[in-house]
ROSE-4610 file (N, C-alpha, C; in Angstrom, 1 decimal, always signed):
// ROSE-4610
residu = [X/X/X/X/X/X/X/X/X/X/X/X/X/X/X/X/X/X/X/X/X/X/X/X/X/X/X/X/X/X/X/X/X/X/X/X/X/X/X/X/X/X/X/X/X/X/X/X/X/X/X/X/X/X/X/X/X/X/X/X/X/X/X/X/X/X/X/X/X/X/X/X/X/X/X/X/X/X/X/X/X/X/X/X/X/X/X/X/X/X/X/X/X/X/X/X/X/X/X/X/X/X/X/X/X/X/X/X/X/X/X/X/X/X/X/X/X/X/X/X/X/X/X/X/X/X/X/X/X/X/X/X/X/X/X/X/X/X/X/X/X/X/X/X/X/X/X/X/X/X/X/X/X/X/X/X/X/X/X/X/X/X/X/X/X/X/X/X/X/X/X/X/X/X/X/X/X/X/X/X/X/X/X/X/X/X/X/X/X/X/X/X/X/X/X/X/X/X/X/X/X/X/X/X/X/X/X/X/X/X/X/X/X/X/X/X/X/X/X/X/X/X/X/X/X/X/X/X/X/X/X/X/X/X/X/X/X/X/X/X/X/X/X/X/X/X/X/X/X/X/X/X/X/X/X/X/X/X/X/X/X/X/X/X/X/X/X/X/X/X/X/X/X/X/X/X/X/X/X/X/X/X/X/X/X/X/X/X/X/X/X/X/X/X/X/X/X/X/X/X/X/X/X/X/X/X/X/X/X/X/X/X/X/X/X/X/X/X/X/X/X/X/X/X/X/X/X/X/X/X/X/X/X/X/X/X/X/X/X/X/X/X/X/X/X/X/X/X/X/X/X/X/X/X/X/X/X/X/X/X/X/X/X/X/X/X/X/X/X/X/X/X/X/X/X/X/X/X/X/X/X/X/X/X/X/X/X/X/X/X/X/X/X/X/X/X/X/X/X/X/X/X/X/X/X/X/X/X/X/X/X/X/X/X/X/X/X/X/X/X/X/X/X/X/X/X/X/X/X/X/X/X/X/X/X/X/X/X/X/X/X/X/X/X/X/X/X/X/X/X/X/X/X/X/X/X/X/X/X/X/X/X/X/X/X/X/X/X/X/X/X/X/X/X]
num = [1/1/1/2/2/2/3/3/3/4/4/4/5/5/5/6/6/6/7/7/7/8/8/8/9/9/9/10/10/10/11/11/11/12/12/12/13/13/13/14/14/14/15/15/15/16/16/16/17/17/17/18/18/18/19/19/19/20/20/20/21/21/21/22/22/22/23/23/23/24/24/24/25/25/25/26/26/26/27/27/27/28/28/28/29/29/29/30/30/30/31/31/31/32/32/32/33/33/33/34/34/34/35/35/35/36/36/36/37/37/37/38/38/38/39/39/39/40/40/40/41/41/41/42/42/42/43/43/43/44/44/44/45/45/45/46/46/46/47/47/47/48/48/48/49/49/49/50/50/50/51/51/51/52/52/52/53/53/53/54/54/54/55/55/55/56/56/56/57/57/57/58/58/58/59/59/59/60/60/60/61/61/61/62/62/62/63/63/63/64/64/64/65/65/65/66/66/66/67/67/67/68/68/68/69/69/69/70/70/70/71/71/71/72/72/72/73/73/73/74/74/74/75/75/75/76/76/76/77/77/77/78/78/78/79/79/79/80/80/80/81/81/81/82/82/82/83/83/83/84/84/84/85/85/85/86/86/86/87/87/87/88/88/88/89/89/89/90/90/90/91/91/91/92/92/92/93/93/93/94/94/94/95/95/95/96/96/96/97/97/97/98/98/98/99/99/99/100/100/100/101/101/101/102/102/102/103/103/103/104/104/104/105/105/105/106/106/106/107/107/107/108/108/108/109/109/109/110/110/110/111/111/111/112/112/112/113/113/113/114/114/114/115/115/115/116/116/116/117/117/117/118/118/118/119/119/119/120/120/120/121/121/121/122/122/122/123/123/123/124/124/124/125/125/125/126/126/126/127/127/127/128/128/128/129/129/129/130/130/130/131/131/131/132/132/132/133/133/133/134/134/134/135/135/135/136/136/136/137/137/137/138/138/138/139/139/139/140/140/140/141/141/141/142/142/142/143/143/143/144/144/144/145/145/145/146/146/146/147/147/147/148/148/148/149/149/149/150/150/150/151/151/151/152/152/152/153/153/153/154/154/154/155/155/155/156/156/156/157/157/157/158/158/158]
x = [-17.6/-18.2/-18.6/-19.8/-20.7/-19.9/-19.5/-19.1/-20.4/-20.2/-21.0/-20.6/-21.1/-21.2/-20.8/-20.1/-20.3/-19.2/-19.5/-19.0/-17.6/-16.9/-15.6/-15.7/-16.9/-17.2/-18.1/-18.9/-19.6/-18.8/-17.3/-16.7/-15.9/-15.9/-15.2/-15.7/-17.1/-17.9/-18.4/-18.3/-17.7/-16.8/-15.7/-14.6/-14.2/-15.1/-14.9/-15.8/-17.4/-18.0/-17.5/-16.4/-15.3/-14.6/-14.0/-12.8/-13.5/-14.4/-15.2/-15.8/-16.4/-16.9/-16.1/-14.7/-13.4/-13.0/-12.7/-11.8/-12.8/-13.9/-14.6/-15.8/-16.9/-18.0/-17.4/-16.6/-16.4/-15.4/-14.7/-13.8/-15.4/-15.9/-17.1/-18.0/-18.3/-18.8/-18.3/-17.2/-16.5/-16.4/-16.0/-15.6/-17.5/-18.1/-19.3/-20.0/-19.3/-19.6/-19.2/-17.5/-16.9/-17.3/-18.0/-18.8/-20.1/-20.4/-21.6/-21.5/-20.9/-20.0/-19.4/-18.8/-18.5/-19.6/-20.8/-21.9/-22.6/-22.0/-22.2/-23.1/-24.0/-24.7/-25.1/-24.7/-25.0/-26.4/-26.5/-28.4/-29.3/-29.6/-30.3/-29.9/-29.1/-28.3/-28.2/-29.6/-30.3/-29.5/-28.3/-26.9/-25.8/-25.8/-25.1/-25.4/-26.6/-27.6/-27.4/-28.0/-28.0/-26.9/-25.5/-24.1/-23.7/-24.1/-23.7/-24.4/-25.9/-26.5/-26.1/-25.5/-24.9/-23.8/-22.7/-21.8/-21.8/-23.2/-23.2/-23.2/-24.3/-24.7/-23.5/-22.9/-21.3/-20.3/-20.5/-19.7/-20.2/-21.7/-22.1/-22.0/-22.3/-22.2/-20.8/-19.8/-18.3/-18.1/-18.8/-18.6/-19.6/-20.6/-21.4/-20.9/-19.9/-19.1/-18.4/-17.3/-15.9/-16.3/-17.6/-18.3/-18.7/-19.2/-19.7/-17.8/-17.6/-16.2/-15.6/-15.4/-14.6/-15.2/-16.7/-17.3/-17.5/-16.9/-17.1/-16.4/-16.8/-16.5/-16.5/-15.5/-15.5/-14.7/-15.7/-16.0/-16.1/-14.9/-15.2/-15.7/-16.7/-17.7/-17.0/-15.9/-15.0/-14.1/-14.2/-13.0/-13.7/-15.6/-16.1/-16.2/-15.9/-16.5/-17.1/-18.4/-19.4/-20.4/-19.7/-20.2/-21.8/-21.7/-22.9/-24.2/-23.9/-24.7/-25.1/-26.0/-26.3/-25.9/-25.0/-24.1/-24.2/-24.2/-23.5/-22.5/-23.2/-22.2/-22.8/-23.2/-23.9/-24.6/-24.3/-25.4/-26.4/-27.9/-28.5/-29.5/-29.8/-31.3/-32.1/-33.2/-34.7/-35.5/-36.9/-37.6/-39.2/-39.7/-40.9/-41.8/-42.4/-43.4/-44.6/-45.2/-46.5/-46.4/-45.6/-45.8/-44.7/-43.8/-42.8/-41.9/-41.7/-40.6/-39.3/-38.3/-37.3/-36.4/-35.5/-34.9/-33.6/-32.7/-31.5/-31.1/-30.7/-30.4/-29.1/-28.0/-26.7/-27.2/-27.0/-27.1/-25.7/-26.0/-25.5/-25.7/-24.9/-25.3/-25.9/-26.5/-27.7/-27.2/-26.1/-25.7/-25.5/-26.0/-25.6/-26.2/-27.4/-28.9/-29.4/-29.5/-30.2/-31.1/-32.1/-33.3/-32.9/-32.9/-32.5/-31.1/-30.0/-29.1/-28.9/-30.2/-30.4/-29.8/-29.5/-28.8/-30.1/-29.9/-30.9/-29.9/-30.8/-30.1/-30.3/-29.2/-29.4/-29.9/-30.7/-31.6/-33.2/-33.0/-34.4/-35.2/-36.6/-37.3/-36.6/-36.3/-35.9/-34.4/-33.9/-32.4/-32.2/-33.1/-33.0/-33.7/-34.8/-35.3/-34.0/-33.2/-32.1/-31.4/-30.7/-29.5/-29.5/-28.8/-28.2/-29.0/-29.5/-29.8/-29.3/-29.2/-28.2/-29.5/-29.0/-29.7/-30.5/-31.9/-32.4/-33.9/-33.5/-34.2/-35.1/-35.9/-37.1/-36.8/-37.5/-37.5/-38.4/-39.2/-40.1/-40.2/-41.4/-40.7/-42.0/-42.5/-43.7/-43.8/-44.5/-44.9/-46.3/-46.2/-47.5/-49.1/-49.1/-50.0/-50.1/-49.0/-49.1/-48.1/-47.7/-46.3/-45.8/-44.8/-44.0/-43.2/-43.4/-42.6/-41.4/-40.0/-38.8/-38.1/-37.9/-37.2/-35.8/-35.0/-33.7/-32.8/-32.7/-31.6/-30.2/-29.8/-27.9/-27.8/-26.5/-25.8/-24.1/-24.1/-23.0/-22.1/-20.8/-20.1/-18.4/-19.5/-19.1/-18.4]
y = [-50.4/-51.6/-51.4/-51.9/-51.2/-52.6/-52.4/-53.4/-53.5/-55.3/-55.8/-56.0/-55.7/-56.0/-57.7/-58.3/-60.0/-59.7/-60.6/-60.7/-61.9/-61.7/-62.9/-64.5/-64.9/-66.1/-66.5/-65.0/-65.5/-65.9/-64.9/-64.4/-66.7/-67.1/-68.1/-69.0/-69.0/-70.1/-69.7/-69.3/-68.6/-69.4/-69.1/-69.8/-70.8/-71.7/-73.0/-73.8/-73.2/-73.8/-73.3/-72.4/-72.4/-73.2/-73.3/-74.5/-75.8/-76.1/-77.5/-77.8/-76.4/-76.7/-76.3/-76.2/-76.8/-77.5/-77.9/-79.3/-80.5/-80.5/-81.4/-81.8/-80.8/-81.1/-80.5/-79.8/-79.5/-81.2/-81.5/-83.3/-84.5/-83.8/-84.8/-84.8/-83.5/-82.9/-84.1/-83.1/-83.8/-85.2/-86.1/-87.8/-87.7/-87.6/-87.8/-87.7/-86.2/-86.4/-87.3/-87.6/-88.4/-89.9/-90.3/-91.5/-91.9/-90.4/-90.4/-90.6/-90.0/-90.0/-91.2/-91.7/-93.1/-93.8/-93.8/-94.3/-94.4/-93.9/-93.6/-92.6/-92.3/-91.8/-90.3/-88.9/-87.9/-87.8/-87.9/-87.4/-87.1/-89.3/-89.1/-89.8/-89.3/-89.5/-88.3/-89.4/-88.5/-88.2/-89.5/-89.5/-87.5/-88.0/-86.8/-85.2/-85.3/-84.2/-83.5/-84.4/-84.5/-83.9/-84.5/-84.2/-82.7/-82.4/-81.0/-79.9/-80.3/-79.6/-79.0/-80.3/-80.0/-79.1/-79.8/-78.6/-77.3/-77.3/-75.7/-75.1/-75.7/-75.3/-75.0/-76.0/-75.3/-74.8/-74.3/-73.2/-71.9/-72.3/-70.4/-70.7/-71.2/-71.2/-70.8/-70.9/-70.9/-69.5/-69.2/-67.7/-66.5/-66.9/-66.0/-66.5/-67.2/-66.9/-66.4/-66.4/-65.4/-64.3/-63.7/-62.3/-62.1/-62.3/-62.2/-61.4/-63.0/-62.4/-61.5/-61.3/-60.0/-58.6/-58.6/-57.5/-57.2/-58.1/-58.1/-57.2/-56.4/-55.7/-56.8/-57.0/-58.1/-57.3/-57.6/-56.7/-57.6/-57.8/-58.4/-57.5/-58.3/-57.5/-57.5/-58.6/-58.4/-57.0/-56.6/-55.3/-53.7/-53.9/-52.7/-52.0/-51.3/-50.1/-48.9/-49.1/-48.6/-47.9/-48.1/-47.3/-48.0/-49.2/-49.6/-49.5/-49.1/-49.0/-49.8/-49.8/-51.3/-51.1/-51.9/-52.1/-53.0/-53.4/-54.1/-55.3/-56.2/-57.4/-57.8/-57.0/-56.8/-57.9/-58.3/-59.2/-58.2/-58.9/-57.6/-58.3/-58.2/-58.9/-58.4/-58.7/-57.6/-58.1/-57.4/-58.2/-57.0/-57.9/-57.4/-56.7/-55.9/-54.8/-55.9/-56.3/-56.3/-57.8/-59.0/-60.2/-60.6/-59.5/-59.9/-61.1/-61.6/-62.3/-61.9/-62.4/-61.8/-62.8/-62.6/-62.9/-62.1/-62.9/-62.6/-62.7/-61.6/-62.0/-61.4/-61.8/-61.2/-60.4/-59.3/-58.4/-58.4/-59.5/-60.0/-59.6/-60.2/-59.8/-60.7/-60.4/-60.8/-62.3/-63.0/-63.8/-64.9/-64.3/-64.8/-64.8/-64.6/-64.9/-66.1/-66.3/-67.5/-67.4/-67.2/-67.2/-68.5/-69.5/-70.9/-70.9/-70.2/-69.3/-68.0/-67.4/-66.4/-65.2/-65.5/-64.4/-63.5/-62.3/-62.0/-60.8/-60.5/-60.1/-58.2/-57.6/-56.4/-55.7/-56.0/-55.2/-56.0/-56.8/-56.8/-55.7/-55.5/-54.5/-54.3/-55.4/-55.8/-54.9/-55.4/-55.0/-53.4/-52.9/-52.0/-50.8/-51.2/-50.7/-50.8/-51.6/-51.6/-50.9/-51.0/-50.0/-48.8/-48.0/-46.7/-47.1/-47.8/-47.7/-48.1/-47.4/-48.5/-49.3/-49.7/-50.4/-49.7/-50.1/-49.0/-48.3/-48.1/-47.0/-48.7/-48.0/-49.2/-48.7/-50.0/-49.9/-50.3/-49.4/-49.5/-50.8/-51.9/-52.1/-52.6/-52.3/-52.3/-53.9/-54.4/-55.4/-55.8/-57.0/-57.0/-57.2/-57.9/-58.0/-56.1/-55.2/-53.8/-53.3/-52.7/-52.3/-52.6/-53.2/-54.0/-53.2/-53.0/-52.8/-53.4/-53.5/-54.0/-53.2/-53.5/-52.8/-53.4/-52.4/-53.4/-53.1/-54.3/-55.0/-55.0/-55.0/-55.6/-55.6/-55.1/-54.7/-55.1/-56.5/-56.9/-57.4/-57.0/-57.1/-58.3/-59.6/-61.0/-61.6]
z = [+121.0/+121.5/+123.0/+123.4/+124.9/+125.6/+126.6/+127.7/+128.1/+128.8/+129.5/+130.6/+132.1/+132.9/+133.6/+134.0/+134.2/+135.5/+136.3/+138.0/+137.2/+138.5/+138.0/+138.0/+138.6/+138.7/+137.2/+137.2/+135.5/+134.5/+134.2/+133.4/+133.4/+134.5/+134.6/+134.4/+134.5/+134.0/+132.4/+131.7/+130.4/+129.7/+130.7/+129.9/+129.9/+131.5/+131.3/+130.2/+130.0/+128.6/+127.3/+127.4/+125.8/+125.7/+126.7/+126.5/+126.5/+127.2/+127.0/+125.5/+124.7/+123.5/+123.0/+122.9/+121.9/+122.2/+123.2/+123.3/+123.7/+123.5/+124.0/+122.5/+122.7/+121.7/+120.5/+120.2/+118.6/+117.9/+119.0/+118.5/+118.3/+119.3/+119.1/+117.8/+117.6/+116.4/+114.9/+115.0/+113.3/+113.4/+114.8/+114.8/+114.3/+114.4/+114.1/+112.5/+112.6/+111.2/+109.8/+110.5/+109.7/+109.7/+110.7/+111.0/+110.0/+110.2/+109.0/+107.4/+107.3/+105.9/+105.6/+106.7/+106.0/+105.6/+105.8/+105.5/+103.9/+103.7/+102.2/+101.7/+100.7/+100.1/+101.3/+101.0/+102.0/+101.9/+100.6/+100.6/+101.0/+101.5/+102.1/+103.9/+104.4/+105.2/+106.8/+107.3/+108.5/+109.3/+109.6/+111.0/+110.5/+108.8/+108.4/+109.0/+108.5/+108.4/+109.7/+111.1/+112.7/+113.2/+112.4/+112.6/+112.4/+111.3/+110.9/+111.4/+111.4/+112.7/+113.6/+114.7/+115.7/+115.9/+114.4/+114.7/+114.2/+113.0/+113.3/+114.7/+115.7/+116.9/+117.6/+117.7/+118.3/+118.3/+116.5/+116.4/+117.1/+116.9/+116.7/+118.4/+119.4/+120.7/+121.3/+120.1/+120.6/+120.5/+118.7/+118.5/+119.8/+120.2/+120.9/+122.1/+122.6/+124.4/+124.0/+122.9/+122.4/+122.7/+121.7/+122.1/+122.9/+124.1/+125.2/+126.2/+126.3/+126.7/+126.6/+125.1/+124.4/+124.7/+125.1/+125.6/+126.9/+127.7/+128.9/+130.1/+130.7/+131.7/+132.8/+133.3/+134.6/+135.9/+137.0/+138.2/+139.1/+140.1/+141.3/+142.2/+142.7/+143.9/+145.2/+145.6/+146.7/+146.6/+145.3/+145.5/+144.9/+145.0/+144.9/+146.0/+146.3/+147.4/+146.7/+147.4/+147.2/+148.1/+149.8/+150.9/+151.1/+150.8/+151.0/+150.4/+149.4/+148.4/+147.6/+146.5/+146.1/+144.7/+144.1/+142.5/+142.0/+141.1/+140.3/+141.2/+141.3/+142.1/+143.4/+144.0/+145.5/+145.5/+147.3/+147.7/+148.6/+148.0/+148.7/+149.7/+150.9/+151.7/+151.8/+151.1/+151.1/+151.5/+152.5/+152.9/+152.3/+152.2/+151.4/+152.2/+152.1/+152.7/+153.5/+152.4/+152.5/+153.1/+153.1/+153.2/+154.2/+154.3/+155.2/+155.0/+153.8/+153.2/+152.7/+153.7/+153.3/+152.2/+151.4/+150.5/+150.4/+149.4/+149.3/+147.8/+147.3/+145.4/+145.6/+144.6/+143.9/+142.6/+142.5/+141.1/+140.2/+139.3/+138.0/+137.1/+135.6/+134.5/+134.0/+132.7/+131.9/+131.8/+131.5/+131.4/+132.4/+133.4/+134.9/+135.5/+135.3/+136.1/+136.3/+137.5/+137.7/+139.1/+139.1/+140.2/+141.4/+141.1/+141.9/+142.3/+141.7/+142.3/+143.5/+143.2/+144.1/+143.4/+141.5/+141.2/+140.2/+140.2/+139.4/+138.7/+136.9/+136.7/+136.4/+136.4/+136.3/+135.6/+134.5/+134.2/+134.5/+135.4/+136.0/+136.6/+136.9/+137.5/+138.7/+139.5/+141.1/+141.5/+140.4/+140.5/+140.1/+139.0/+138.6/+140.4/+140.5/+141.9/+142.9/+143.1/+144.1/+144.0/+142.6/+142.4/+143.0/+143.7/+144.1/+145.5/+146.2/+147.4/+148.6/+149.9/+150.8/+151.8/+152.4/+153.8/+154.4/+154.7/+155.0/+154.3/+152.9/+152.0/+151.7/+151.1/+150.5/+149.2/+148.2/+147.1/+146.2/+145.3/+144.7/+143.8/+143.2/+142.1/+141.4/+140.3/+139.5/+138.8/+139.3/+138.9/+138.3/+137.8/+136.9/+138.1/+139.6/+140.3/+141.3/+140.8/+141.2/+141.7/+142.5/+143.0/+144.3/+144.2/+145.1/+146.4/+147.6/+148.2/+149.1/+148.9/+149.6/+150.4/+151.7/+152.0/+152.6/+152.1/+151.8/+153.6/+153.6/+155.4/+155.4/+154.3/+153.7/+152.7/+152.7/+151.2/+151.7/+150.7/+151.1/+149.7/+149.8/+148.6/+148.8/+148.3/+148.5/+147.0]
């Protein structure tokens, strides 16, 4: 089984929407369905239908964070040393070549990305260009309007 990569804050927000969709939306689920059902005839019985829907949805959402978890390589970035390098976890500040905009992303896992976060994730173009670089080195990165230059300021492991 290939481990996945996920920081300890991912791995935690994980397991707080497991435990939420057990103890929360899966009770919701069945009082629902059984609500429906009391209604009589399943047939044609749209409330039914809607119900079961749902809790398919929350099973399979319960099963695919179980597996996520269960595959999970979890990596706190407070306890990587990496000599300043750029990993897996890193907060990195890059400032762009050509526009002189600087920015700041966390290199996450796929599961853990979120741009409005500032997190991007590791197999992005961005992230993948960062990886193995320290402070300093610039970093290539192929984009659809042509190729991107960054050159990276900080590499910080938060």
């Amino acid at each position: 089984m290939q481990k996945t990569p996920l920081t300890v804050a991912g791995a935690e927000k994980l397991r707080a929407e497991l435990h939420r969709l057990k103890t929360v939306e899966r009770p919701k689920a069945i009082t629902a369905i059984a609500d429906a059902r009391s209604h009589g005839d399943l047939s044609e019985n749209a409330e039914y239908d809607a119900a079961k829907e749902r809790q398919g949805f929350i099973e399979g959402r319960i099963a695919e964070v179980e597996a996520k978890l269960a595959s999970a390589q979890i990596i706190d970035p407070k306890l990587v040393d990496a000599d300043g390098r750029c990993v897996f976890g890193a907060t990195v500040e890059i400032e762009d070549q050509d526009g002189g905009d600087r920015v700041t992303y966390q290199i996450v896992g796929d599961d853990e990305a979120d741009i409005k976060e500032s997190k991007i994730s590791i197999s992005s173009p961005i992230a993948r260009a960062l990886i193995g670089k320290y402070a300093g080195d610039v970093a290539e990165v192929r984009a659809p309007g042509g190729v991107k230059r960054y050159e990276i300021l900080d590499v910080r492991y938060e």
